[in-house]
C-alpha positions as CSV (number, residue, x, y, z in Angstrom):
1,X,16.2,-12.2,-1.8
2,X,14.5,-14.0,-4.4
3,X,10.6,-12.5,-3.1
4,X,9.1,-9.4,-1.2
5,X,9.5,-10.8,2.1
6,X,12.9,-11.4,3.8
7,X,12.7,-13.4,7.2
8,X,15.9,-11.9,9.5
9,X,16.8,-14.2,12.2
10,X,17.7,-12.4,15.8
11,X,19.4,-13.2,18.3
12,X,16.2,-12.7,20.8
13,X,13.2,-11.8,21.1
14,X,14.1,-9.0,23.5
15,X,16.3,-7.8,20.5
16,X,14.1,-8.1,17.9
17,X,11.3,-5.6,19.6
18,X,13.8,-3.6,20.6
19,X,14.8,-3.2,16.8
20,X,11.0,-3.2,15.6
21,X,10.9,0.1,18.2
22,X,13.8,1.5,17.1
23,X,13.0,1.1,13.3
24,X,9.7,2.7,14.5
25,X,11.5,5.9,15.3
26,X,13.2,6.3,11.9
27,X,9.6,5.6,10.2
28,X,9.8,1.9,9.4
29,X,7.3,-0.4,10.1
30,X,8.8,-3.9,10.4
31,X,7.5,-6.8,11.8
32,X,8.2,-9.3,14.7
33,X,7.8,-13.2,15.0
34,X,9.0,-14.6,18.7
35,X,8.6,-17.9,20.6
36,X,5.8,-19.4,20.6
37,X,5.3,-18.3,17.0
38,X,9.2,-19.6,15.9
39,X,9.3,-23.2,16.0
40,X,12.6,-23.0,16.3
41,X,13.1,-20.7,19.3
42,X,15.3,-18.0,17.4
43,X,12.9,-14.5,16.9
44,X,12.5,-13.0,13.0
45,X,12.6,-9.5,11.6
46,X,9.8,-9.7,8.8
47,X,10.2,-6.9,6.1
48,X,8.2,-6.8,3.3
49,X,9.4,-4.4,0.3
50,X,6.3,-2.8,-1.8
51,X,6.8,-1.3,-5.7
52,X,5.8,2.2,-4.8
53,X,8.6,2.8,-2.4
54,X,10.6,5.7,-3.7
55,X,14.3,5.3,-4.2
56,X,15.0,7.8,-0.7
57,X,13.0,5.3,1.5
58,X,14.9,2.4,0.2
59,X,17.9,3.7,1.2
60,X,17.2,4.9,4.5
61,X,15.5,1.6,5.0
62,X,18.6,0.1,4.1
63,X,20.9,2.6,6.4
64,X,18.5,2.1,9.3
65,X,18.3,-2.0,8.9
66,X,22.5,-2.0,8.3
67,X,22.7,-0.5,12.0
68,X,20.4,-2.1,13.5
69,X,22.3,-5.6,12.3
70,X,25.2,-4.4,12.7
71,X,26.2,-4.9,8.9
């Protein structure tokens, strides 16, 4: 993405905690926008990248985020 913060749609809001939980247990911290806060009705994954992540949390950030889409 072209910033820090990458918006991932969901399919639900029942999806999308369930991935924030599940991200939880592998030691990310993600966060979770759902109706009433999506105008649109469709729930959002927020993750936020910082500079002083190591290369070793990147990438299990990435393998843990590639499972939980499905990608």
């Amino acid at each position: 993405p072209d910033g820090a913060v990458l918006a991932v749609p969901m399919p639900g809001p029942r999806e999308a905690v369930a991935a924030v939980a599940t991200a939880a247990e592998h030691g990310l911290r993600i966060g979770c926008f759902r109706p009433p806060s999506t105008p649109d009705g469709i729930s959002r994954l927020r993750l936020t990248a910082h500079a002083h992540l190591s290369d070793e949390e990147v990438s299990t950030a990435t393998k843990v985020l590639r499972e939980l889409l499905g990608r």
